[in-house]
C-alpha positions, 0 to 999 in steps of 0.5 A: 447203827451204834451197837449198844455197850455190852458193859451196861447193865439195865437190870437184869435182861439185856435191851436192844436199841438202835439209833442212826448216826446222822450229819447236818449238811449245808450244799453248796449249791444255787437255788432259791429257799434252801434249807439251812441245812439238810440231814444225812446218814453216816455210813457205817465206813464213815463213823470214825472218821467224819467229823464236823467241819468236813467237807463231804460229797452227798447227793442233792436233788439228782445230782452229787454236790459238795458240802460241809458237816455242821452238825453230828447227831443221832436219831432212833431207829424207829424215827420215820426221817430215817427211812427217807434220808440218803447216806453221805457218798464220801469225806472229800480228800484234802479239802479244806475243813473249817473249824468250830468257830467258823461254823459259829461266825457263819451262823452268826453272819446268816442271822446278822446281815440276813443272808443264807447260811451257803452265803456265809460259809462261802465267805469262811471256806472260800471257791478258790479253795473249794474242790468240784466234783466230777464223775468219769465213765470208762467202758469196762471192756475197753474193747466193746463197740457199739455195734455189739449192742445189736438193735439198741441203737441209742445205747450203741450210739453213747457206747460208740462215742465214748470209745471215740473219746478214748473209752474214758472221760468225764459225764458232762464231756460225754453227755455233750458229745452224745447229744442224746435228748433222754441221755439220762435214761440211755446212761442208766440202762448201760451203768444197770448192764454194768458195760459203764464204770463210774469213778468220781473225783475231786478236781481241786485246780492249783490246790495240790502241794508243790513237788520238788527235787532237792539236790545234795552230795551223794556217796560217791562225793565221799568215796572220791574225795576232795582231789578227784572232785577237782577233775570234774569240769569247771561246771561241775566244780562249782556245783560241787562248791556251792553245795559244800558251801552251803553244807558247811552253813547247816543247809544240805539240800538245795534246789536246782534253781538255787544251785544254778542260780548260785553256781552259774552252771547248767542244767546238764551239769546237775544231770551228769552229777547225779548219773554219777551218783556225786549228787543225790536227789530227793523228791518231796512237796513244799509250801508255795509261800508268797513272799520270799523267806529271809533268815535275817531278823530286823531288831526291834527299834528304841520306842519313844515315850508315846510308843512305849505308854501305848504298848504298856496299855495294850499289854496289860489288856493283853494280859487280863485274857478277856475281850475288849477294843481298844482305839489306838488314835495316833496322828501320821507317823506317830509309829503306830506300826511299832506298837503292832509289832510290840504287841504281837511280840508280846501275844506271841510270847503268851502262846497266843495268835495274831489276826492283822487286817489291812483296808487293801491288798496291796498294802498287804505286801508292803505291811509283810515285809517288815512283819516278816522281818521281824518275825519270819517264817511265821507270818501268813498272807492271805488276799484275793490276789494270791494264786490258788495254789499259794491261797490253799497252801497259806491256809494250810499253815494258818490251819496246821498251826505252822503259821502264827501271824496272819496279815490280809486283807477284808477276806483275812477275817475268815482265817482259820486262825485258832488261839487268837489274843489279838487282832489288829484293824489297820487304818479302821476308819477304810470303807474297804472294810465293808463288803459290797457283795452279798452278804454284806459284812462289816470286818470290824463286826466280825472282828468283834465276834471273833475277839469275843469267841478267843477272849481276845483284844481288838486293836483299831488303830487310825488317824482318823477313826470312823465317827462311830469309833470316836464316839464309842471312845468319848462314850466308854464303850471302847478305851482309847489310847492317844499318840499325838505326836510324830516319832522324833517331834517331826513336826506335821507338814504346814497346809496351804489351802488355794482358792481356785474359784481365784485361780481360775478368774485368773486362767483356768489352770490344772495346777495352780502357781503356787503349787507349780512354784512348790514341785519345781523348788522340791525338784531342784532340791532333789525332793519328791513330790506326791500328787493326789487325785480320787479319780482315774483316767483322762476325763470322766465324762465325754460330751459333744459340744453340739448336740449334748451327746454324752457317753453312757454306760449301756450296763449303768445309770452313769457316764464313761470315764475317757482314758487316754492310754488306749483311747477307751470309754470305761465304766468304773462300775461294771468294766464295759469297754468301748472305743472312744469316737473321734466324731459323735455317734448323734450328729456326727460332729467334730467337737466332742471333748472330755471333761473333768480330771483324772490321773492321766490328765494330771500325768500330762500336765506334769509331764508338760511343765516339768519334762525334765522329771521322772513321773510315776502314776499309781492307781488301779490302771497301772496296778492290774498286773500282780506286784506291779504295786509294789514294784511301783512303790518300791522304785518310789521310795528307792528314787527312781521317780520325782514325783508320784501322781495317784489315787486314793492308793497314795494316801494309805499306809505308805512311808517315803522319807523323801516326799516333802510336798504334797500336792492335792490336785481338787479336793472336792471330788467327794465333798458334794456326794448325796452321801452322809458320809461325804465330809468325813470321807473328804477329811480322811482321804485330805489328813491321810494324803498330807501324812505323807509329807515330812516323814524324814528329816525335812519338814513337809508341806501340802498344798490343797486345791479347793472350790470350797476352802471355807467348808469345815472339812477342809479347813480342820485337814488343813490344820490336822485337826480331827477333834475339830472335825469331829465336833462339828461333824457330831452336830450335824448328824445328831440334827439328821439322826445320822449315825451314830445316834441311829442305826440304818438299813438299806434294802435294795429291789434290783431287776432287769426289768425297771417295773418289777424293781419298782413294784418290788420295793413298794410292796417290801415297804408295805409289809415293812409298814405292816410290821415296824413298831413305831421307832423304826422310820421307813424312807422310800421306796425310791430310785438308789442313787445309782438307779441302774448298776451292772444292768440291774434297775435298782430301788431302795427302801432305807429303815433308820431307827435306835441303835439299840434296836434289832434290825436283821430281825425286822427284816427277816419277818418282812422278807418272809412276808413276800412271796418266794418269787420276790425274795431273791431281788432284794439285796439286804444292806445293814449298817450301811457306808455308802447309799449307793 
């Protein structure tokens, strides 16, 4: 209770009041209609130190859980919640604490994309850098055995088997061991009998800080001087060397890994100096950082009249320190990078933060490394392939202030970044930006919130924008800053489209000849070649050709993708495995074949035509182990490969001053999609990929492979014409209602059980027609376009109604309509990529 001042005066006798201190706490725990959160008492011990955003340990429903304080506030002694509340158990130590504004992004997700508040902050604070708790039990007296309890035979059994695990370990071990049916009540008596001691902690896997030795010369270096130093051994004289060496550079202490590294020596050698006391050693904890550091600095580079217009804008809506987005549209290599750089310089000199997100982690790397570059040990990254230990201590410099750039992925939105000026979204127009999980957020709305929270700017920067983005510029929401030329007037790659319905009245053909004719030319030329595919593996489906069998996924509505490198059957979707059968499983026949292309069908057939070249392949199957993306791109661009094949991987970010072809192998792979989004889908991957070519100093070309050359999509990528696509894209989703001239909801009922899913949406459409004004139209309830997915039987209703109007709000009444039973099928989708 707080005490009352004994400096305040309320007349002329004292009055005695009390109240509570007490903290809101959301659990971190998975149960259905929890609260948002859930009121605790503050310990007397805990006062002065708790504070909002820390995470605590609390007990929850029998059980201790960790949380995190939203809230502090107090109630009067005489309030009746008071008596029924629990006290919070402890501050988890060296937990990661979240700020203000990330409470405030989590609330504002829980109300947006109608998901639980836990949903939302395990977004902000992350599992990898979460803590559980655990409780170890130990015998107070370590020599007690069971048959000191006399005739309590299941109290001897739990003592007994706690001395067999060695008289300590933890409650889950211990209760398994024992096996007991009513352990609770047995482990109870013996804690009241005090013959247990409990001591909980936080097991943080990977989290706590690096140790190291940090080796330097010692007393003893001094008092023998330089001549006795030379009678060491070779060994310990190169030791000594480097680290006089770089004692002299302003750096003392080393590592022994660098030491060794540097001086050839061995580990004895080390040893045997320090015995001697010629070397000291320390120990102490650092960062593990991702990247490795670099004292060198690049310069920033002569911008170009474009560059320069562009950075001029951006700086002086830097400077008027109020929110607002900006669409930077600028074609391939127009130096769209340098313009980041710029304005990241220049917020830094204002003593603001940068926020950098890219659409894929493995651009991430790649992005660093001239971001660190220029700006060294300043830079953060922050992705989900991070280990746990360099993700915890990458937070901690983003969260410490030691770190004043952030580059990542999606997630990287969450940073615990403070003091933003400015926020950059690479390539803007990427689906990667929209998470597929719940709750399913939209990166650039969450960029616009914390633009709007840090008076920010919001820079998108893309090629090709998303329609919506256009639009918003065309209409004044957002400004728009054009860069329509490449850096030096290198002029865009010239675009062949190959009919291949031609073609293949010819001979059906992998390639086409004058794609065949273009590689070999550039491959004597010593060029490179880039091929594009949107479709891993061999085949992307298996059939026999004398019953129809065809290989299905057992989890998923869809066919399994052959992949010739194990000879397995992949579900792309769920990442079910099986082994490919030679004969068919139905009719036991010989002729099953795979059909439809893939990467590892075009690898082949590159490596049958042109066996003389050096083939690289980048897609998701060769990029599992971390930085294997990065060293395949390395290699590339240093020429240790002619040509390189891959997915949509190829197409994002990359820069290759040697690729002067560009080979797209069938660009309808998305075209025809059930999918509203399909033609601009198609536009971006074609523009994006054919950027790739003539970025040096030799003019590119691309060669596009089509069912379809007449569509509109294709024709305007063949001529690098956005505004063209654009136009006639805007028709079409005007007539449709499409965004952005509405705004789409997809609700989802997914169940094991195909009837309850069913049944699940049609009674979510009922209450939706219940509640809906007449601006809102429903579609469905329907099968999704996946029908079963990860072996969810999957039903979907679909609202579409104004942009203007409030969806989430509409969808929380109805889901507050179905029964507690139902809730927890339906998966809330707002504002939509993909119908899938």
């Amino acid at each position: 209770m707080i005490q009352p001042d004994a400096h305040s005066q309320t007349g002329s006798l004292w009055e005695e009041y009390a109240v509570y201190d007490i903290a809101e706490v959301v659990v971190d725990v998975e149960a259905p209609d929890l609260a948002p959160t859930y009121s605790y008492l503050i310990p007397e011990s805990l006062r002065n130190q708790l504070k909002v955003g820390h995470c605590v340990h609390v007990s929850f429903a029998g059980r201790e859980v960790l949380g995190y304080v939203l809230e502090r506030k107090t109630l009067p002694q005489d309030d009746p919640l008071c008596a029924k509340l629990k006290p919070i158990l402890g501050i988890v130590p060296e937990a990661i604490s979240i700020t203000a504004e990330q409470i405030a992004l989590a609330r504002w997700m829980e109300e947006h994309y109608v998901c639980s508040l836990q949903d939302a902050l395990r977004c902000v604070a992350p599992n990898a850098l979460g803590a559980r708790l655990t409780i170890k039990v130990r015998l107070r007296d370590p020599n007690l055995r069971g048959r000191d309890l006399g005739k309590a035979v299941k109290q001897a059994h739990l003592i007994e088997t706690l001395y067999s695990l060695g008289g300590e370990a933890e409650l889950e071990e211990l209760r398994k061991a024992a096996a007991l049916d009513d352990f609770r009540t047995v482990y109870k008596t013996l804690l009241s009998k005090q013959l247990l001691l409990e001591k909980r902690e936080i097991v943080r896997s990977g989290t706590a800080l690096q140790k190291i030795k940090l080796y330097s010369l010692g007393p003893a270096a001094e008092v023998i001087g330089l001549a006795g130093l030379g009678r060491r051994s070779p060994q310990q004289q190169q030791i000594l060397h480097v680290l006089q060496e770089n004692t002299r550079a302003g750096q003392a202490e080393m590592t022994a890994a660098e030491i060794i590294e540097g001086s050839g020596a061995s580990y004895a050698s080390l040893r045997a100096l320090v015995k001697q006391g010629i070397l000291s050693v320390r120990e102490t904890t650092r960062y593990r950082l991702p990247y490795k550091a670099t004292s060198r600095r690049t310069a920033p580079p002569s911008l170009t009249q474009s560059q320069q217009q562009a950075t001029q804008r951006i700086r002086s809506f830097l400077q008027s320190r109020s929110p607002k987005t900006l669409l930077l549209f600028g074609v391939t290599a127009s130096g769209k990078t340098e313009v980041y750089l710029d304005a990241i310089s220049y917020t830094l000199s204002q003593g603001l933060n940068a926020l950098v997100l890219l659409p894929e982690i493995a651009l991430t790397t790649q992005v660093a490394d001239t971001f660190i570059g220029r700006f060294g040990e300043q830079v953060a990254l922050l992705h989900s392939r991070l280990s746990e230990g360099e993700r915890y201590d990458e937070w901690r410099r983003v969260q410490s202030g030691e770190a004043h750039i952030v580059i990542g992925a999606r997630s990287a939105i969450f940073a615990p970044l403070q003091n933003i000026g400015l926020i950059i979204m690479d390539e803007e127009h990427e689906p990667s930006y929209k998470q597929e999980k719940v709750p399913r957020y939209s990166t650039r709305a969450l960029a616009e919130e914390r633009a709007q929270y840090n008076n920010a700017v919001l820079l998108l920067g893309s090629a090709t924008p998303a329609l919506e983005s256009f639009y918003a510029s065309e209409c004044g929401t957002i400004e728009r800053i054009e860069m329509l030329e490449r850096v030096d007037n290198r002029p865009l790659p010239h675009v062949h489209i190959v009919d291949m319905r031609q073609e293949f009245q010819k001979k059906p053909t992998l390639f086409a000849q004058p794609l065949v004719e273009a590689i070999a030319d550039r491959l004597s030329r010593r060029e490179q070649v880039i091929l594009f595919l949107n479709r891993r593996g061999y085949s992307q489906f298996v059939l026999c050709r004398d019953c129809g069998w065809t290989a299905r996924c057992p989890n998923c509505a869809i066919s399994l993708a052959f992949h010739l490198a194990d000879r397995s059957l992949k579900c792309h979707h769920c990442n079910y495995l099986s082994s490919a059968p030679l004969l068919c499983p139905q009719c036991g026949g010989n002729r099953v074949k795979g059909f439809g292309l893939g990467t590892e069908r075009v690898e082949e057939e590159a490596l049958l035509r042109f066996p003389q070249a050096r083939i690289a392949r980048l897609d998701r199957d060769t990029t599992t182990r971390k930085e294997a993306h990065a060293r395949i791109v390395r290699d590339f661009r240093q020429g240790e490969a002619d040509i390189l094949i891959g997915t949509q991987m190829v197409a994002k970010g990359l820069d290759f001053p040697k690729v002067t072809l560009v080979g797209v192998i069938n660009a309808d792979t998305a075209i025809n999609m059930p999918d509203f989004r399909a033609a601009e889908r198609t536009f971006q991957l074609l523009t994006q990929v054919a950027g790739r070519a003539g970025r040096g100093d030799i003019a590119g070309e691309v060669i596009i492979q089509t069912f379809c050359p007449e569509h509109y999509a294709i024709q305007a990528a063949s001529r690098h014409d956005y505004i063209a696509f654009y136009r006639q894209e805007l028709i079409y989703r005007k007539e449709l209602c499409y965004p952005p001239f509405s705004r789409l909801a997809n609700l989802i009922c997914a169940s094991t059980n195909e009837e309850v899913a069913a049944s699940g949406a049609e009674r979510l459409a009922a209450v939706l027609a219940r509640l809906r004004p007449a601006s809102v139209e429903i579609i469905g309830p329907a099968p999704a376009s996946i029908p079963k997915l990860k072996t969810q039987f999957r039903h979907h209703v679909v609202l579409r109604t104004s942009v203007e109007f409030p969806l989430h709000l509409l969808i929380r009444q109805a889901l507050d309509s179905l029964p507690s039973s139902l809730r927890p099928l339906i998966m809330v989708d707002i504002d939509p990529i993909s119908m899938a």
